[in-house]
Structure formats: C-alpha cells, structure tokens
mmCIF file of the N, C-alpha and C atoms, coordinates in Angstrom:
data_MODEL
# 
_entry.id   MODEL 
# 
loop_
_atom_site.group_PDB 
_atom_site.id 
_atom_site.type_symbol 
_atom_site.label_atom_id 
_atom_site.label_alt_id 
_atom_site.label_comp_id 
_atom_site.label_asym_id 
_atom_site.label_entity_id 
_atom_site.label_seq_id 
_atom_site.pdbx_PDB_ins_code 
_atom_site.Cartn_x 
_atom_site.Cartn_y 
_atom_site.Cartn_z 
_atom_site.occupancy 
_atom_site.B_iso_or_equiv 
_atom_site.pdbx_formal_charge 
_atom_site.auth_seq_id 
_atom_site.auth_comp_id 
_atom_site.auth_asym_id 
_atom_site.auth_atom_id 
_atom_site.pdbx_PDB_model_num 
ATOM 1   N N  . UNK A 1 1  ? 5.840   5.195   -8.936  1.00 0.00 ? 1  UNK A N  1 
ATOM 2   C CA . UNK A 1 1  ? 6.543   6.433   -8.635  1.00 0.00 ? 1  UNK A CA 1 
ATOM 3   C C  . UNK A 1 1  ? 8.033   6.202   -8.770  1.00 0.00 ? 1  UNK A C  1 
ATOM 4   N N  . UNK A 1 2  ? 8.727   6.837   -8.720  1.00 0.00 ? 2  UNK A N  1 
ATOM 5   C CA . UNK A 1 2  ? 9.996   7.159   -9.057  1.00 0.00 ? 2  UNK A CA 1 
ATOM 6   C C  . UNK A 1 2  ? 10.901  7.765   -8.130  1.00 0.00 ? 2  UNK A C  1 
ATOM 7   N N  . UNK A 1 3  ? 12.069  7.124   -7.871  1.00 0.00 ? 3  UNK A N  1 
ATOM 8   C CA . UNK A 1 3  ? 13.042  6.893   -6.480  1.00 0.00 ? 3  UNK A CA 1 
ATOM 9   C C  . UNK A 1 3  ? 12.553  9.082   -6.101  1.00 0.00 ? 3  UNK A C  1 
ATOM 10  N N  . UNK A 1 4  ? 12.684  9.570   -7.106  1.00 0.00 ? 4  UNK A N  1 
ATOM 11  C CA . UNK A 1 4  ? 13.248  11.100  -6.672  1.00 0.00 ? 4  UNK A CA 1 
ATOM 12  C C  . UNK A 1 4  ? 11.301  11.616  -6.162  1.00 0.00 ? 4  UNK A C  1 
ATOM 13  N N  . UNK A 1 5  ? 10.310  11.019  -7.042  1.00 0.00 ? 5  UNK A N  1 
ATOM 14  C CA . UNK A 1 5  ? 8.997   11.296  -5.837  1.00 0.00 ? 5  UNK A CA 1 
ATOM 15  C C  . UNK A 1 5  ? 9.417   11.156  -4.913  1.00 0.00 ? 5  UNK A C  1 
ATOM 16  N N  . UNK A 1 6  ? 9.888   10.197  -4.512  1.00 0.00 ? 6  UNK A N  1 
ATOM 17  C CA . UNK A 1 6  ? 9.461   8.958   -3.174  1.00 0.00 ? 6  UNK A CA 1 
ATOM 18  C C  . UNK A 1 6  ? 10.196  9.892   -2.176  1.00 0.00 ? 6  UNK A C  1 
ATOM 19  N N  . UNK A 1 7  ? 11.530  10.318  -3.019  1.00 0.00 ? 7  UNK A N  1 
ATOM 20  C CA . UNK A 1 7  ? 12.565  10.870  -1.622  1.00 0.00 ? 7  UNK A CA 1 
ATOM 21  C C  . UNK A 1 7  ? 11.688  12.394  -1.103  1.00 0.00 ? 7  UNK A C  1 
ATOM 22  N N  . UNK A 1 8  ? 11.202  12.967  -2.030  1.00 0.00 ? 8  UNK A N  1 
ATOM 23  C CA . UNK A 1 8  ? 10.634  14.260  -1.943  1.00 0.00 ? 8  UNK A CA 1 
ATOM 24  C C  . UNK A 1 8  ? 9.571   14.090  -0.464  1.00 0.00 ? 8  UNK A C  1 
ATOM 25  N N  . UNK A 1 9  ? 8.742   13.201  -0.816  1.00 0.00 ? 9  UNK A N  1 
ATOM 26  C CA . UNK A 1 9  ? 7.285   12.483  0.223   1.00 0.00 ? 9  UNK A CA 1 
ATOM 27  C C  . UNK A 1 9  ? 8.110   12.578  1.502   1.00 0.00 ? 9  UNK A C  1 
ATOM 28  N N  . UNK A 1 10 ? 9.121   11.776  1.313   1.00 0.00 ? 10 UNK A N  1 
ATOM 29  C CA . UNK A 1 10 ? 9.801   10.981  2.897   1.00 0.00 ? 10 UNK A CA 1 
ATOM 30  C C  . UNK A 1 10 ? 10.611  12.435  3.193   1.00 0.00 ? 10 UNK A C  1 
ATOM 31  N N  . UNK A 1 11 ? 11.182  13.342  2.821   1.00 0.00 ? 11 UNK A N  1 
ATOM 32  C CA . UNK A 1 11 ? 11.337  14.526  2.911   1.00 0.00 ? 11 UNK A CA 1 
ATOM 33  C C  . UNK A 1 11 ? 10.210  15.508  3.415   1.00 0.00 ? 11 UNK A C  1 
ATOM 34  N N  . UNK A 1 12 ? 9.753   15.356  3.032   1.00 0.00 ? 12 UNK A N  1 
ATOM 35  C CA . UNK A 1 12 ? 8.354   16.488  3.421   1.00 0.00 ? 12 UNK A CA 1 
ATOM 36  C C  . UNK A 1 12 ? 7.927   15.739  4.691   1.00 0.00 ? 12 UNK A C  1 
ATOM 37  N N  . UNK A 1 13 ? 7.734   14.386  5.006   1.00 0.00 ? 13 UNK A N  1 
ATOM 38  C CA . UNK A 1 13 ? 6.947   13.868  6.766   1.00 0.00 ? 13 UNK A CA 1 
ATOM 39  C C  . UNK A 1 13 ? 8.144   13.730  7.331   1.00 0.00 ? 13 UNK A C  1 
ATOM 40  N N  . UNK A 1 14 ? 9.390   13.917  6.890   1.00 0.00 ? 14 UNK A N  1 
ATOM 41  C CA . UNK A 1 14 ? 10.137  13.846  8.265   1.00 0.00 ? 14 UNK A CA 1 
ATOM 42  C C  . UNK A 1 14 ? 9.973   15.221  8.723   1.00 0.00 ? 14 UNK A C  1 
ATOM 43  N N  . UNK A 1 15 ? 10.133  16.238  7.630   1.00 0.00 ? 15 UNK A N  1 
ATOM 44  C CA . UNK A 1 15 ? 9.913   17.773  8.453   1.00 0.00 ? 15 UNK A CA 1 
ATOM 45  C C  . UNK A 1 15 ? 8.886   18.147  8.778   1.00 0.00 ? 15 UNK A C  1 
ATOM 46  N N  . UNK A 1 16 ? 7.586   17.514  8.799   1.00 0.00 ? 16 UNK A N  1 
ATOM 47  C CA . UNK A 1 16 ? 6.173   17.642  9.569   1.00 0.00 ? 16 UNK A CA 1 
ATOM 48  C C  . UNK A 1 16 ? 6.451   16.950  11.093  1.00 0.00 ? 16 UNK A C  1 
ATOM 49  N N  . UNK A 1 17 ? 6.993   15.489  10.890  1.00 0.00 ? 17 UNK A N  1 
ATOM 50  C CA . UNK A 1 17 ? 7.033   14.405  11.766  1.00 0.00 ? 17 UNK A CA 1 
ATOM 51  C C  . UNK A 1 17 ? 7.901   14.839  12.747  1.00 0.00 ? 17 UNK A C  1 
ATOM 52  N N  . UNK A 1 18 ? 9.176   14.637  12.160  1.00 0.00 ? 18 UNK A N  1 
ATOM 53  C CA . UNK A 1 18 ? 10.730  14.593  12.958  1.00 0.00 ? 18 UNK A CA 1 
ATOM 54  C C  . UNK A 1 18 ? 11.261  13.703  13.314  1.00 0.00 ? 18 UNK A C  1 
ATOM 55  N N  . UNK A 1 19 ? 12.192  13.629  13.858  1.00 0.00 ? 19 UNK A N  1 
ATOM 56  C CA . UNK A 1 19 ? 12.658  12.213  13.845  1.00 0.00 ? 19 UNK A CA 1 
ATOM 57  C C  . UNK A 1 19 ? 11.929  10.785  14.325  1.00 0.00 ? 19 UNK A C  1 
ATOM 58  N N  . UNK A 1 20 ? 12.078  9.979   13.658  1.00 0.00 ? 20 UNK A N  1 
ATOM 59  C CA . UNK A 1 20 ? 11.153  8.869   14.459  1.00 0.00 ? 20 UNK A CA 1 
ATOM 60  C C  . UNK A 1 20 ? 9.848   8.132   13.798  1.00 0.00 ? 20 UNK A C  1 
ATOM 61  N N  . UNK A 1 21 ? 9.888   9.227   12.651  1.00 0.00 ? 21 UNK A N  1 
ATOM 62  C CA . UNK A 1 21 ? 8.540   9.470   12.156  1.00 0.00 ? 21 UNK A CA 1 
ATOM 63  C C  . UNK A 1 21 ? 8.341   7.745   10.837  1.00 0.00 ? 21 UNK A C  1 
ATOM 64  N N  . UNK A 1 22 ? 9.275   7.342   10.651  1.00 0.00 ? 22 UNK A N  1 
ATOM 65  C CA . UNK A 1 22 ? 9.261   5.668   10.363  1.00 0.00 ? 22 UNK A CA 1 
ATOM 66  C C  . UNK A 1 22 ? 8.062   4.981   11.226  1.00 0.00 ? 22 UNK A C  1 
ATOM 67  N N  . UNK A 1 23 ? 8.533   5.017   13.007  1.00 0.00 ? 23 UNK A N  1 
ATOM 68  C CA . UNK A 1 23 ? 7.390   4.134   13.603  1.00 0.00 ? 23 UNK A CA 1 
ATOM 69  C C  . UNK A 1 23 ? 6.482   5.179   14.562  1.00 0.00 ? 23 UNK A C  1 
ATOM 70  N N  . UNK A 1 24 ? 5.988   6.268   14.104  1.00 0.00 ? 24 UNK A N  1 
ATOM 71  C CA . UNK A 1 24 ? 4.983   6.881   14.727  1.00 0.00 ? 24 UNK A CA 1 
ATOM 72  C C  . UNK A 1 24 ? 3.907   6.237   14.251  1.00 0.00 ? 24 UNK A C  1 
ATOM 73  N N  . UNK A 1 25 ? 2.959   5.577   15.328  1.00 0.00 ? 25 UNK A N  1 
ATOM 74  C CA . UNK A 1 25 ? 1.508   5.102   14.609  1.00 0.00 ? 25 UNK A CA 1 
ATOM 75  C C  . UNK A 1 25 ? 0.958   5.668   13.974  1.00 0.00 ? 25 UNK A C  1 
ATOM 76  N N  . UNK A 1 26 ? 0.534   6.826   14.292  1.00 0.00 ? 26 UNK A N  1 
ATOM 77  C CA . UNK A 1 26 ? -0.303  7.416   12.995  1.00 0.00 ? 26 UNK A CA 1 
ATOM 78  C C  . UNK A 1 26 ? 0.281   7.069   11.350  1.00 0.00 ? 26 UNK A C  1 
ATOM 79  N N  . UNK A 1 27 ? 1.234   7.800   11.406  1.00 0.00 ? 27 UNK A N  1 
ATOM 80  C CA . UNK A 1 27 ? 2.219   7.675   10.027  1.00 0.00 ? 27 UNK A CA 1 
ATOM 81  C C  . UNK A 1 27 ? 2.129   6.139   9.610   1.00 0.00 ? 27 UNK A C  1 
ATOM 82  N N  . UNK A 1 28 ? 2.336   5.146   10.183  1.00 0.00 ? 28 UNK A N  1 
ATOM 83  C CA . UNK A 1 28 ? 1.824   3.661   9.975   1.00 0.00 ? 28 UNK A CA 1 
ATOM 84  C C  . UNK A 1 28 ? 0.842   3.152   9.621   1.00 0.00 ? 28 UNK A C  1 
ATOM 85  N N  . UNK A 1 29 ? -0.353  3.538   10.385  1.00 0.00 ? 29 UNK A N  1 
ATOM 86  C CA . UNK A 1 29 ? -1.903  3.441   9.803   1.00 0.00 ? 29 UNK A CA 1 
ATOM 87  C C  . UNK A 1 29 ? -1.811  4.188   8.589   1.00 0.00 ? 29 UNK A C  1 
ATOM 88  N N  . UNK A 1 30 ? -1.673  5.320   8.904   1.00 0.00 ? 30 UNK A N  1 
ATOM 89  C CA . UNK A 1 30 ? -1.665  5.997   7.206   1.00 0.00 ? 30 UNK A CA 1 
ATOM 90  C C  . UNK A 1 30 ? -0.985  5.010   5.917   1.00 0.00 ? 30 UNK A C  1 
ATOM 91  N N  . UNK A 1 31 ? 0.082   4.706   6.270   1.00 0.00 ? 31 UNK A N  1 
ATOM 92  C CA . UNK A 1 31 ? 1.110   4.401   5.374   1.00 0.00 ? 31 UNK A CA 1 
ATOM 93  C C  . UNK A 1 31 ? 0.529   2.515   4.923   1.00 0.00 ? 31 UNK A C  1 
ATOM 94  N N  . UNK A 1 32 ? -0.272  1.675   6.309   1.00 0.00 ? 32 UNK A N  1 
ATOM 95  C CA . UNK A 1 32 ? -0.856  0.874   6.044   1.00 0.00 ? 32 UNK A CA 1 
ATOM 96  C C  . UNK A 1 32 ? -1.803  0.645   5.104   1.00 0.00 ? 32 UNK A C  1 
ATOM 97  N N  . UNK A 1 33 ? -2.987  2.381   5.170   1.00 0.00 ? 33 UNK A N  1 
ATOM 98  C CA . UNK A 1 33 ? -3.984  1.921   4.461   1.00 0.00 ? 33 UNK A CA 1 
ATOM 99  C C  . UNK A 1 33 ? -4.339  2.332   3.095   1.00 0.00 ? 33 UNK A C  1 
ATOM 100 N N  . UNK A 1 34 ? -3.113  3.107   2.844   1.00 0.00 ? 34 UNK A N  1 
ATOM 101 C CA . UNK A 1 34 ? -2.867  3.393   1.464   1.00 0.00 ? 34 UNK A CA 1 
ATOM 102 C C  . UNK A 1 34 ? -2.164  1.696   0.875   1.00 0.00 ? 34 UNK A C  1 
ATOM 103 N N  . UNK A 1 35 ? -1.020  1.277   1.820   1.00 0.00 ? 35 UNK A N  1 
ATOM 104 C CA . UNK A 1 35 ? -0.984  0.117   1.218   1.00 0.00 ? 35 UNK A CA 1 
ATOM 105 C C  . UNK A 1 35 ? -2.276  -1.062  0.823   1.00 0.00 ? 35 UNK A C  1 
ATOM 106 N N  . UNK A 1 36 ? -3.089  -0.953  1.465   1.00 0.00 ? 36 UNK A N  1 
ATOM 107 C CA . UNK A 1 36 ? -3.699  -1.969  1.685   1.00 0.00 ? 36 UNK A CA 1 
ATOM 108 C C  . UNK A 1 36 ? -5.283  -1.759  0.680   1.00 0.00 ? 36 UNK A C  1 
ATOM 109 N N  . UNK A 1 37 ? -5.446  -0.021  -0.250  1.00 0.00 ? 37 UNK A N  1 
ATOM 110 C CA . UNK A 1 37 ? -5.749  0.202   -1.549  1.00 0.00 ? 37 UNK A CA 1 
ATOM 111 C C  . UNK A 1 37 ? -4.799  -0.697  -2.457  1.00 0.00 ? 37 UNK A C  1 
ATOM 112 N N  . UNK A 1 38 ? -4.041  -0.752  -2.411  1.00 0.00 ? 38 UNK A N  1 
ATOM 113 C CA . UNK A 1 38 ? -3.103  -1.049  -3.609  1.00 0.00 ? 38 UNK A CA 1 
ATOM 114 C C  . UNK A 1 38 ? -2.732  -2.554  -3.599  1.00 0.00 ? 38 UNK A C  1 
ATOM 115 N N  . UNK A 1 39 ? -3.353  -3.460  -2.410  1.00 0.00 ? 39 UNK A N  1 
ATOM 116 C CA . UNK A 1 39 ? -3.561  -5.048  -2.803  1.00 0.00 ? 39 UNK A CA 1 
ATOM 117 C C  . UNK A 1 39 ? -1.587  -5.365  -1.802  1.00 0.00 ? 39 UNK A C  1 
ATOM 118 N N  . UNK A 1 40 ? -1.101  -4.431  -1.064  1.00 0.00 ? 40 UNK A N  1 
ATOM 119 C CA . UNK A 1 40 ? 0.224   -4.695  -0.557  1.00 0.00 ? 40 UNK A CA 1 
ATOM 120 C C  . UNK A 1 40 ? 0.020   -5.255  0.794   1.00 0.00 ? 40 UNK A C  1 
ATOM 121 N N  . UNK A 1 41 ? 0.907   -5.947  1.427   1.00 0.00 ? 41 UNK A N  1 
ATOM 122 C CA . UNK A 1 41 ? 0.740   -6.181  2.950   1.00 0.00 ? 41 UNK A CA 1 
ATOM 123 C C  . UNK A 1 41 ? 1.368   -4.985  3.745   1.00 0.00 ? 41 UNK A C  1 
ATOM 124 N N  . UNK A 1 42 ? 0.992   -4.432  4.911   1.00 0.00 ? 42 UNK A N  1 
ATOM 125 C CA . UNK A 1 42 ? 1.504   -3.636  5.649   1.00 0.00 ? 42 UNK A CA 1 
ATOM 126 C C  . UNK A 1 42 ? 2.863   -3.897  6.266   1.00 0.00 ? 42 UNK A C  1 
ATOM 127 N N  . UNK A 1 43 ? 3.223   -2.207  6.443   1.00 0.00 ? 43 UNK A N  1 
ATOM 128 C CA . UNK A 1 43 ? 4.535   -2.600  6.253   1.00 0.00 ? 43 UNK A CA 1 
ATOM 129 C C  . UNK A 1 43 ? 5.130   -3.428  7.879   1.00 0.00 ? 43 UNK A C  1 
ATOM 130 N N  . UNK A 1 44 ? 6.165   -3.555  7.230   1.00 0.00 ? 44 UNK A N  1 
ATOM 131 C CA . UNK A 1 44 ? 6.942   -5.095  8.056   1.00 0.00 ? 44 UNK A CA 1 
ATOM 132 C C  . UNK A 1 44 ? 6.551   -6.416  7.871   1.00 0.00 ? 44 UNK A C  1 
ATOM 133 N N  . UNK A 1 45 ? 5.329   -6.525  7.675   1.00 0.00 ? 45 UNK A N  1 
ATOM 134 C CA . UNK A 1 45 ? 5.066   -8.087  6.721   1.00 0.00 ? 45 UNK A CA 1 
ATOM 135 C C  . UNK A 1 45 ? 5.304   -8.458  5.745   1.00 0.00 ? 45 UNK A C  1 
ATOM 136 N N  . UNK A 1 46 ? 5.637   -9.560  5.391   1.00 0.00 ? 46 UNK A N  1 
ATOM 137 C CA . UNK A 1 46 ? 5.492   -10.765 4.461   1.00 0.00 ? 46 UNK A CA 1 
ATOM 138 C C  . UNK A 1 46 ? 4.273   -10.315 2.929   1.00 0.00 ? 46 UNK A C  1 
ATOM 139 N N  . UNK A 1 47 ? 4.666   -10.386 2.061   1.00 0.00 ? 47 UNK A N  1 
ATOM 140 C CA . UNK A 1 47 ? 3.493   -10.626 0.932   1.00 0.00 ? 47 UNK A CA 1 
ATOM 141 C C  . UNK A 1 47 ? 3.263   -11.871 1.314   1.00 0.00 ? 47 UNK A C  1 
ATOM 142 N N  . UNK A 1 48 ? 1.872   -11.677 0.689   1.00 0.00 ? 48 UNK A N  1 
ATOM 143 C CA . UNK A 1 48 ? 0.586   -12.406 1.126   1.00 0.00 ? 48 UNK A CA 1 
ATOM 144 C C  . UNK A 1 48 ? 0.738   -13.275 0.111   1.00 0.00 ? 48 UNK A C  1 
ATOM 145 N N  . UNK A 1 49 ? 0.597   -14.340 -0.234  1.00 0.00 ? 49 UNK A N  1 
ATOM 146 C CA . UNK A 1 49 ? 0.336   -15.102 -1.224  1.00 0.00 ? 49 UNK A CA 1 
ATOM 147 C C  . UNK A 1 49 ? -1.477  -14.512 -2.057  1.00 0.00 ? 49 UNK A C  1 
ATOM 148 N N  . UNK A 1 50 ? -1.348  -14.775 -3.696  1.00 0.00 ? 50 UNK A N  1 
ATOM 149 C CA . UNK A 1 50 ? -2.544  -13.932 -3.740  1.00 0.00 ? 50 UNK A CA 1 
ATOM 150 C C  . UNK A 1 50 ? -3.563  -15.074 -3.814  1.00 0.00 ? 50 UNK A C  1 
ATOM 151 N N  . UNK A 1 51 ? -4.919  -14.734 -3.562  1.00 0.00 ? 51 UNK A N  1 
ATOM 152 C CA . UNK A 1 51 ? -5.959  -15.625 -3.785  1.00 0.00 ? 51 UNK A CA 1 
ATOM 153 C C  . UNK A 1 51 ? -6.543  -15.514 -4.529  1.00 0.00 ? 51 UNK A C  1 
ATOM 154 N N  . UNK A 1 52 ? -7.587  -16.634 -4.940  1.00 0.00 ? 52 UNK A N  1 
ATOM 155 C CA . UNK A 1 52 ? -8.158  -17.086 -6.041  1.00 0.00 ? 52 UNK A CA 1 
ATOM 156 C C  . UNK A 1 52 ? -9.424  -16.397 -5.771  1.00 0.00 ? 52 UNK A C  1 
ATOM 157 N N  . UNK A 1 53 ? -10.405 -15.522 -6.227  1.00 0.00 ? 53 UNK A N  1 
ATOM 158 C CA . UNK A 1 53 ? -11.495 -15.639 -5.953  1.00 0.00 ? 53 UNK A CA 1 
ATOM 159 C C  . UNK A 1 53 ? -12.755 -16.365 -6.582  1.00 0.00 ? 53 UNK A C  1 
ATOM 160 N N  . UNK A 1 54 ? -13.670 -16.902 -6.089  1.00 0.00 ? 54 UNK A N  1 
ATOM 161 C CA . UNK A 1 54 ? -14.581 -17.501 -6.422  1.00 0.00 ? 54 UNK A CA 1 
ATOM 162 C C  . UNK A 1 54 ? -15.244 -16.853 -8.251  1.00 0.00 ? 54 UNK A C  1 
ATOM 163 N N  . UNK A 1 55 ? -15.429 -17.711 -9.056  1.00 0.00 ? 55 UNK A N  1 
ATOM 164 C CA . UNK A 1 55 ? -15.739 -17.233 -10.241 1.00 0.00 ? 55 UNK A CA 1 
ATOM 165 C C  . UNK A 1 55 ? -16.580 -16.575 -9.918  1.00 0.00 ? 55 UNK A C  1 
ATOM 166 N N  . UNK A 1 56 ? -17.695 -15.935 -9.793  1.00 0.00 ? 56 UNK A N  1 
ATOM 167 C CA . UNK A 1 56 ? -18.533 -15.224 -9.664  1.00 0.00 ? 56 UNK A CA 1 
ATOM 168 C C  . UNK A 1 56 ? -18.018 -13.966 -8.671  1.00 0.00 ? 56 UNK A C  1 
ATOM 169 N N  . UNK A 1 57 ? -16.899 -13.928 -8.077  1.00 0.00 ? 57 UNK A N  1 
ATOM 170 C CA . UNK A 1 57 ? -16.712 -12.887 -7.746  1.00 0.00 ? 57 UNK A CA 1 
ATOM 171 C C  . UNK A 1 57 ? -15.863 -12.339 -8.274  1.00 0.00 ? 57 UNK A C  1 
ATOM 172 N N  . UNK A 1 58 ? -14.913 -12.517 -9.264  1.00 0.00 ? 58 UNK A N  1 
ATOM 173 C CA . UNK A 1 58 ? -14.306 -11.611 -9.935  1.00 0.00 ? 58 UNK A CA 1 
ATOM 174 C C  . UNK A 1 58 ? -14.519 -10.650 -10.500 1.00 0.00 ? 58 UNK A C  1 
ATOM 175 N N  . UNK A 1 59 ? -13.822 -9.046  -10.484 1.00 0.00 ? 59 UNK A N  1 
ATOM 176 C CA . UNK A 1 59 ? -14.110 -7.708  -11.260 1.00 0.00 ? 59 UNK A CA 1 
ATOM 177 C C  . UNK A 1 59 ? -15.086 -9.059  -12.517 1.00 0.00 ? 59 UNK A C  1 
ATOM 178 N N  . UNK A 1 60 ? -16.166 -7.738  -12.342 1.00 0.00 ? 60 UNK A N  1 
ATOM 179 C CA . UNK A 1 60 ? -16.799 -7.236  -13.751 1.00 0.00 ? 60 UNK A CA 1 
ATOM 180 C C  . UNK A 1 60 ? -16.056 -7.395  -15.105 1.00 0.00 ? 60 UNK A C  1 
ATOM 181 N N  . UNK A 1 61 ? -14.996 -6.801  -14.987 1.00 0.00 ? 61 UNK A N  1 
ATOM 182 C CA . UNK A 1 61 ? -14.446 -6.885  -16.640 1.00 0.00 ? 61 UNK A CA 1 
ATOM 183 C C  . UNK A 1 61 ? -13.611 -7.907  -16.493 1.00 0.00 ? 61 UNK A C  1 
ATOM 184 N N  . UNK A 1 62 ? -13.576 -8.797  -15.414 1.00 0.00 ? 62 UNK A N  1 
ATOM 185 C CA . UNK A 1 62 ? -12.590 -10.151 -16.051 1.00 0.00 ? 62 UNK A CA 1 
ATOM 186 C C  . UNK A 1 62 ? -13.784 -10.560 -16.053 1.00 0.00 ? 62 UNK A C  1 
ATOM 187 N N  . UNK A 1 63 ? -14.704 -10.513 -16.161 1.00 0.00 ? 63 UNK A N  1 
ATOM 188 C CA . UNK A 1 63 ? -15.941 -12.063 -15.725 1.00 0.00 ? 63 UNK A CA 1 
ATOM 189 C C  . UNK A 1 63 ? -16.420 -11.801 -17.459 1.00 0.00 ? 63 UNK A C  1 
ATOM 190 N N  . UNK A 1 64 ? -16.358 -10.488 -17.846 1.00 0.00 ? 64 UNK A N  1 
ATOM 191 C CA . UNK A 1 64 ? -16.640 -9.762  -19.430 1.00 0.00 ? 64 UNK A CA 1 
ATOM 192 C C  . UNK A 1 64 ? -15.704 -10.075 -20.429 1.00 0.00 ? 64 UNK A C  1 
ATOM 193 N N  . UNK A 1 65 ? -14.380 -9.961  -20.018 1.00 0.00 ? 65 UNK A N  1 
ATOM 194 C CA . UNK A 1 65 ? -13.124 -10.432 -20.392 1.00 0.00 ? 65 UNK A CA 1 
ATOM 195 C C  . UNK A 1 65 ? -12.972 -11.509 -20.675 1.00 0.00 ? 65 UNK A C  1 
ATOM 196 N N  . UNK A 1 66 ? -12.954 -12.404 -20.004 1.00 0.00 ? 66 UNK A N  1 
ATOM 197 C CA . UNK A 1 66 ? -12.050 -14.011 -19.686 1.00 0.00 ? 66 UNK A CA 1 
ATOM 198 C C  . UNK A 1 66 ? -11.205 -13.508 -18.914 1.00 0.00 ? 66 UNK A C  1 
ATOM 199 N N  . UNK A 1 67 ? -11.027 -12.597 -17.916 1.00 0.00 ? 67 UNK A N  1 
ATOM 200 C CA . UNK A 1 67 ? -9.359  -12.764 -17.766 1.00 0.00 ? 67 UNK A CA 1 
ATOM 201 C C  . UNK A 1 67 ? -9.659  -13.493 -16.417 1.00 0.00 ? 67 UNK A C  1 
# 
C-alpha cells in the first residue's frame, strides 16, 4: 500500500476510535492479526528471524518448484 492508503485507514479509525485509538486493545488484536496473515510480528516487537521448514512441509508449489 501506499503512504496516501495508509493515511486515509489511520484517518478513518481515529474518527471511529478517537483519540488513543493506537493502544485500544481491540484495534491491536485487530491490527495484530491481520499482521500475523502476512508472516509480520505484532506490533511493538522485534522481527522474528524466519524459519526453515522441514522439507516436506513446504507450500506445495515450492516442493513442485524447487524453490
């Protein structure tokens, strides 16, 4: 996405939210578990170092692939 989405989003939940709305839990869980589709650490943590998974468990199309 692109800085002018992003501002639009954070625009639109502060005027649902109101102020504060950075560390309201809900908005956090939310904002966690969309991160946490997308392979990110939640926010205020550290990236994760990534792991290796076991050959046999890799996606389907790398195991089809080589990748």
């Amino acid at each position: 996405m692109d800085g002018a989405a992003l501002a639009r989003i954070e625009e639109g939940v502060h005027a649902e939210a109101g102020e504060g709305w950075e560390k309201d839990p809900a908005i956090l869980r939310g904002r966690n578990a969309t991160r946490a589709e997308h392979g990110l650490p939640p926010v205020g943590e550290k990236p994760r170092p990534p792991t290796n998974p076991a050959p046999g468990k890799r996606p389907l199309w790398r195991r089809l692939l080589g990748g």
